[in-house]
N, C-alpha and C positions, 0 to 999 in steps of 0.2 A: 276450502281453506286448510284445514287439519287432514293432515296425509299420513293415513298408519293405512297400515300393510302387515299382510300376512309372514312371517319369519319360520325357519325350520331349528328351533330351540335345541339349547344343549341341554341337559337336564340331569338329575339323578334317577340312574335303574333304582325304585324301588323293590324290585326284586334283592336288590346289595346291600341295602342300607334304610333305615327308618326315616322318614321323611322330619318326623317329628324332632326326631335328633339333631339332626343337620341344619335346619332352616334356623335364622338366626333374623331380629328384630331392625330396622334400618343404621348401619354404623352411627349415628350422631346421634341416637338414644339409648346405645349404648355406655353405660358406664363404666368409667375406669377397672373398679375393682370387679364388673361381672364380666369383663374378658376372661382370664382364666377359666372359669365355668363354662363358657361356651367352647374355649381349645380342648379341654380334658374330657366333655360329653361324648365327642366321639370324633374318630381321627379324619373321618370327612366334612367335621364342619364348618358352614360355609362363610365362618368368622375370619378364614382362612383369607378369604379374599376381598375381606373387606378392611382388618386393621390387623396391628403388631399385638404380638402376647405385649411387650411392655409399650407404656404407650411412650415413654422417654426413646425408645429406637423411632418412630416415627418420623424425627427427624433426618435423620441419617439414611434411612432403609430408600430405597428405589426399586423396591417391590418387585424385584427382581425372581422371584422365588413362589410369584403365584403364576407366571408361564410354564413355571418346571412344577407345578400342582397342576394345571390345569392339564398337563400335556401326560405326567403320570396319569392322572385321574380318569382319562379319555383311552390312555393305551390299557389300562386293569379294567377298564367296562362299568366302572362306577359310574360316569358319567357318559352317557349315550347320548347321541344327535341324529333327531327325527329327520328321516328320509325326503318328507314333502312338508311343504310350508303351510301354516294355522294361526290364527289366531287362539291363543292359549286363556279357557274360561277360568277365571275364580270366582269361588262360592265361598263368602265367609260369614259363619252362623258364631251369633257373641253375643252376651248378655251386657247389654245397656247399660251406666253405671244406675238409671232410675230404675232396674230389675227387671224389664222390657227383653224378651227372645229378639233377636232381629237379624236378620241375612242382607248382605248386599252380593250383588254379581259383577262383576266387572270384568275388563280383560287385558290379556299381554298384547301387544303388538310392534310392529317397529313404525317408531316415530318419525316422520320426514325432520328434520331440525330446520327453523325460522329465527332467523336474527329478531327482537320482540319489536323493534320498530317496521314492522312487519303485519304487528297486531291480531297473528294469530295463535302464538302461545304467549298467553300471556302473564305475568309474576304476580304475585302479593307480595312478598318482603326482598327487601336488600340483602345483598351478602358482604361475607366477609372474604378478603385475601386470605389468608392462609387456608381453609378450606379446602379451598379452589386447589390452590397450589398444591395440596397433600394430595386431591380423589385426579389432576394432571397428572402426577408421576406414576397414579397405580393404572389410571386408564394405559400409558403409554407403554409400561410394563407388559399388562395385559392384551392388548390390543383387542378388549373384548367386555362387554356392558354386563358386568356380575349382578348389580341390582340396577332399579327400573325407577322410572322417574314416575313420581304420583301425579297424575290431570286430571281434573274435573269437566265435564262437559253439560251442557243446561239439555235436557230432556224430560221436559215437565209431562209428556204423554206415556214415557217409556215408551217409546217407541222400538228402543234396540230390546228390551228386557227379553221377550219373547224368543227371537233369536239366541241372543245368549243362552239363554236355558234350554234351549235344545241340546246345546253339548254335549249335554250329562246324556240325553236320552240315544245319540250315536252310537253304531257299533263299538266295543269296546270301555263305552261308560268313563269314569272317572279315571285318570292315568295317575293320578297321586294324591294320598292323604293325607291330613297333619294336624294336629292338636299343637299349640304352642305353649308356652308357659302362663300367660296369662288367660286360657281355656278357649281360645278362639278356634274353632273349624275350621279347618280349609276342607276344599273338592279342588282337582282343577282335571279339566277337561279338555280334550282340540277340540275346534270349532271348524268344520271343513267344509261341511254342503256351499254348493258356490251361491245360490241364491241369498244364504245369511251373508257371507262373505262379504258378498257385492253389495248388500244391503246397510250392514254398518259402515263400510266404506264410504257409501256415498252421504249415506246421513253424517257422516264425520267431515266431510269435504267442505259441508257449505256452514260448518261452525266453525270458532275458535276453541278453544280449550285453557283452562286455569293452572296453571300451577298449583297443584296441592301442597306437594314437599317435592323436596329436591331441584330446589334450585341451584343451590352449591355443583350438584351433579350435572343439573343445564346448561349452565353456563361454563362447566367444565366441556361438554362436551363438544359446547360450540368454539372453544379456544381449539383444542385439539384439530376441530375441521379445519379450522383456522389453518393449524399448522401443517397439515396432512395436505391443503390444498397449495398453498407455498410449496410444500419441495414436490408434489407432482406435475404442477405447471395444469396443463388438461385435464378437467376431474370428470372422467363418467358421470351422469346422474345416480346410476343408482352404486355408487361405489360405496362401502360400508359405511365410511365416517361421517356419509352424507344425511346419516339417519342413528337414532339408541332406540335402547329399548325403553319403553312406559306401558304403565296399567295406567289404565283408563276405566274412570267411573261414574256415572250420573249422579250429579251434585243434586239433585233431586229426589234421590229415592231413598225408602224408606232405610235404609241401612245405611246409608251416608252421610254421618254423624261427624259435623262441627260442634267440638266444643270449645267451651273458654280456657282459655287457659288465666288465671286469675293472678294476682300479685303479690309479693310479702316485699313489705318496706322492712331491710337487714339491721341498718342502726340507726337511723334518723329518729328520732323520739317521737312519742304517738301525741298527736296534737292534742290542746284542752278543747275545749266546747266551744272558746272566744277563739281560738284557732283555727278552728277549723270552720268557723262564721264569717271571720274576717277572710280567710283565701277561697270562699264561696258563697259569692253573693248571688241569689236571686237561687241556693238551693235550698230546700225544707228539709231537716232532720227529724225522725224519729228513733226513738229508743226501742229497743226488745230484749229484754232476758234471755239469755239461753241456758241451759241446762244443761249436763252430760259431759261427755269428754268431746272428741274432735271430731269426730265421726256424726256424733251427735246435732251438734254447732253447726258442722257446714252443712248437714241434712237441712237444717233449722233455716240458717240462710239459703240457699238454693229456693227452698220452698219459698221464701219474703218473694226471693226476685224473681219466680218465674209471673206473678201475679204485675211483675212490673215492665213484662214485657214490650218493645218499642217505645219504651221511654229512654232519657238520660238517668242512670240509676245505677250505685252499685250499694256493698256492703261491707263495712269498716270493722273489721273484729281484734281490738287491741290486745285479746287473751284472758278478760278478768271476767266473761260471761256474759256485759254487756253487747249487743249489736245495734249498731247505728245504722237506720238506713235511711240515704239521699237521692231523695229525688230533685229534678228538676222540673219545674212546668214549660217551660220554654219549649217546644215542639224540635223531636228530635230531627225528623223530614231525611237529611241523607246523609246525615253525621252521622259518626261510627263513636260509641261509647268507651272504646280504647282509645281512640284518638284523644276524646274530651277526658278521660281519666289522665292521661299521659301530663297534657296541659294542665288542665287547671287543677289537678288533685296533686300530684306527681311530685309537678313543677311548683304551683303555688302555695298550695298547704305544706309540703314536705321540703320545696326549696328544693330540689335535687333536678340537676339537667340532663338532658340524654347526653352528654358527656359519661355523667355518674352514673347512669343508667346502663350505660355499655360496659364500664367496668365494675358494674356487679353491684350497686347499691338497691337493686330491688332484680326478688327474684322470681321467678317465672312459673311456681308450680304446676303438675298437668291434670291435679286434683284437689276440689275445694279442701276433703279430706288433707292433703299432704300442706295445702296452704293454713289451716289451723294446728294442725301440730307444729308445724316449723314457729308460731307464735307463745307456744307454750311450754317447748323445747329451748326458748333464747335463741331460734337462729333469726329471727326477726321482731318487730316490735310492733306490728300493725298489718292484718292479711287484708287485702281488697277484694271481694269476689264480686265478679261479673257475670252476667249473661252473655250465651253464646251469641256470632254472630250468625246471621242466615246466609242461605245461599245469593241470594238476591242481592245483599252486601256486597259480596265478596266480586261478583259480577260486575255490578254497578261502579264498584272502585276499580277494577282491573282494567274496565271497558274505557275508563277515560283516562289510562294511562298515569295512574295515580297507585301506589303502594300504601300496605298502612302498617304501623309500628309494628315495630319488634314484639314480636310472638302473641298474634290477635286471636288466633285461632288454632283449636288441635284438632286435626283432623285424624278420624277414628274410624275403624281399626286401619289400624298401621299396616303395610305391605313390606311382609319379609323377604330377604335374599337369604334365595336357594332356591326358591318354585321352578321357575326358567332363568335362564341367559342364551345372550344373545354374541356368538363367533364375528369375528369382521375378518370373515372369508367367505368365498363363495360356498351356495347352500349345494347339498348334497351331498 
């Protein structure tokens, strides 16, 4: 089903330039105000080709000016393109947010691209128009996949693991290294003996694959084929735009970390106790003290809820040190806890629609931490934490062609551009 292929990457000479410097976080978790910091670190970085120093040119720009960077960057030997085609390993060692060492391995490859009613890559969330429309003009600019689409693949035996980690042990070892700002490790390694080769291949063949992130990029690319097969009339199979680049990683293994991403209700006033009884019948409330400052509190809650695991359950922290936590008895079975927070918490306790939900009336922290400060800062009036969802969620929902709300899951650690990219020219 899932068709990735070996590719001959363009890459950065780390012999020219610090890896460390360069590699830059996925564009749409970047913030505004930390552009600048990434243009000024250093003049190869790969911030370059993914957004505008200001972000008000965005509109305008037609990114015309990352072909004449890529085309510099390749004639000065900063960027070099490997002779023979690999699957490209990454190794990424990160400290857990619960203090946990942990590694995942995964890899580059080039992706066959599948329309999703196809049912072999498959989404978790919606997109939006503009997006699309903004990573359309830089792909068409470029004619070439700067950063890589995140998938998830189900291999509960690890069976690729072994393989992969060979890489490193190849003549030549590790080809690039990187610490990033938030202390994440990278290795990455080719992967070339043909028996691995042949080996993940085929294991990939008769699965599907998840959408981690980057769907905005997916679904751009698949417009792009779109159009690429319109004005060529006849398309080769293996013509470039027939396939992008993604990492690929086992939604099973130990280093493959779904977390929650939790909520802060921004102004809607924090319910009374008869409030929040009357827009949740059939849940049970308890009270808990918490202590400390934010850091503290959301330690405090995490820990209520991990005890609350596979239930309907979250935790209401209005800022004044008490925590509320709701359970449900009602048997979760194959309902998603974001789903039922969305509805019945969201919606009936706070009154708020995903109308108001799209335009910003609750906000999406990517840490329980950032969700209790924003409560005691005033930029919200009531934090929601939740438990993460599992991989077997995430499956179960995609597989029967069903998405679930806006922002259910952060999927960790994050996969930066700069490691590889991928030319839409022939290799060699």
């Amino acid at each position: 089903m899932t068709a990735i292929r070996p590719f001959s990457a363009l890459r950065y000479d780390v012999d020219r330039v610090d890896l460390s410097k360069v590699i830059v976080p996925p564009y749409d978790v970047i913030a505004p105000e930390e552009r600048n910091g990434f243009f000024d670190r250093d003049p190869h970085n790969a911030i370059r080709f993914e957004l505008t120093r200001d972000v008000a040119d965005e509109a305008t720009t037609d990114y015309s000016e990352i072909a004449e960077t890529l085309s510099a960057w390749r004639s000065s030997g900063v960027l070099i393109r490997d002779a023979a085609p690999a699957y490209y390993v990454l190794r990424q060692r990160f400290v857990a947010p619960d203090g946990q060492s942990l590694e995942r391995v995964g890899f580059y490859g080039e992706l066959g691209l599948e329309e999703y009613d196809r049912g072999v890559i498959l989404p978790h969330e919606r997109t939006l128009a503009g997006p699309k429309a903004d990573r359309l003009k830089l792909l068409r600019a470029a004619r070439a996949n700067l950063s890589s689409i995140f998938m998830l693949y189900e291999d509960r035996e690890d069976a690729l693991g072994g393989f992969l980690r060979s890489a490193f042990g190849e003549p030549g070892g590790p080809i690039g290294q990187a610490r990033d700002d938030s202390g994440v490790d990278y290795e990455l390694a080719r992967l070339v003996d043909p028996e691995a080769v042949r080996s993940v291949a085929a294991f990939l063949a008769e699965r599907s694959c998840v959408i981690a992130d980057g769907h905005h990029r997916y679904e751009t690319v698949l417009e792009y084929r779109r159009e690429q097969r319109a004005k060529a009339g006849a398309v080769a199979e293996n013509a470039p735009f027939e396939s992008t680049l993604a990492y690929l990683a086992n939604a099973y293994a130990p280093g493959s970390l779904l977390l929650p991403i939790h909520r802060v209700v921004r102004e809607a006033p924090a319910p009374s106790a008869e409030g929040w009884a009357r827009g949740l019948p059939g849940w049970t409330c308890r009270s808990l003290m918490a202590a400390g400052d934010a850091r503290a509190v959301s330690a405090q809650a995490s820990e209520v809820l991990a005890k609350e695991a596979g239930r309907a359950a979250f935790v209401a922290d209005n800022g004044t040190g008490e925590l509320q936590i709701f359970t449900r008895d009602k048997p979760l079975g194959d309902g998603l806890v974001v789903r039922i927070l969305e509805e019945e918490v969201i919606g009936s306790v706070f009154g708020l629609s995903p109308e108001d939900i799209r335009n910003g009336a609750v906000g999406f922290p990517k840490s329980a931490e950032r969700a209790a400060r924003d409560v005691r800062d005033g930029s919200g009036t009531v934090a929601l934490y939740l438990n993460p969802l599992s991989p077997d969620d995430v499956f179960r929902v995609t597989r029967a062609g069903e998405v679930m709300p806006q922002k259910s899951t952060f999927f960790y650690p994050k996969i930066p551009t700069g490691m590889v990219f991928r030319l839409h020219e022939s290799e060699g």
